[in-house]
C-alpha angles and dihedrals in degrees: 000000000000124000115270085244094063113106091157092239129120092255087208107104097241084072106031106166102358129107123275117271126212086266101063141029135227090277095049102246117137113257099223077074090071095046080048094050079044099058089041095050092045091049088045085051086051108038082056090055102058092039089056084053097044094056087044086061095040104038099083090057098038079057098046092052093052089052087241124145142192131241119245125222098239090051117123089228107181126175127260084259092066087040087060092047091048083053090057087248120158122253122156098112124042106250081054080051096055092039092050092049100045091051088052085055100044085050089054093044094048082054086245100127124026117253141183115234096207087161141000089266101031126084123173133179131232101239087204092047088044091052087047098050088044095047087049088048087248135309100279080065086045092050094044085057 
């Protein structure tokens, strides 16, 4: 069903109450403002594109220059809770539990312990990397080596 405001006539007054002609539509824009949106969608399509495909290419470096890394799939990633428990922390109440993870945080953030950014909130710990750090009494110990 048509709009109520449809007459089916070009509403510009040139053609008032004649039909529309291939130069305009039923609103009375011009087409060739449809063609235009259209090349503009379709360079907006690819200029995202190539973007996507630049910071593909890009991506590893710019990690590797931030001294960032990925997690890999096969990693033994536990949270800053079992970190805690591997540290001999305490953490059988809640305020024990805060504490616990906090420290664990503050070590990570210190560059103490070695640690996994999977998000910009969520920080997670190489149970391999963590036992070796313990085993080696921390990484200041490992550094001085």
């Amino acid at each position: 069903m048509l709009p109520a405001f449809y007459s089916g006539h070009c509403p510009c007054p040139q053609h008032q109450g004649k039909a529309p002609t291939a130069r305009h539509n039923v609103r009375g824009d011009k087409t060739y403002m449809t063609a235009i949106e259209s090349i503009v969608t379709n360079l907006m399509t690819e200029i995202d594109r190539i973007v996507g495909q630049k910071v593909e290419e890009k991506l590893p470096e710019m990690i590797r220059a931030h001294g960032i890394r990925e997690a890999t799939p096969q990693e033994d990633l536990v949270d800053a809770v079992e970190v805690a428990k591997m540290l001999g922390r305490d953490v059988s109440t809640k305020h024990d539990i805060s504490c616990a993870r906090k420290h664990v945080y503050n070590l990570a953030q210190q560059k103490l312990i070695p640690s996994v950014r999977l998000s910009r909130r969520c920080l997670r710990f190489d149970r391999a990397a963590i036992r070796k750090v313990i085993d080696a009494g921390g990484l200041a110990n490992q550094e001085a080596a």
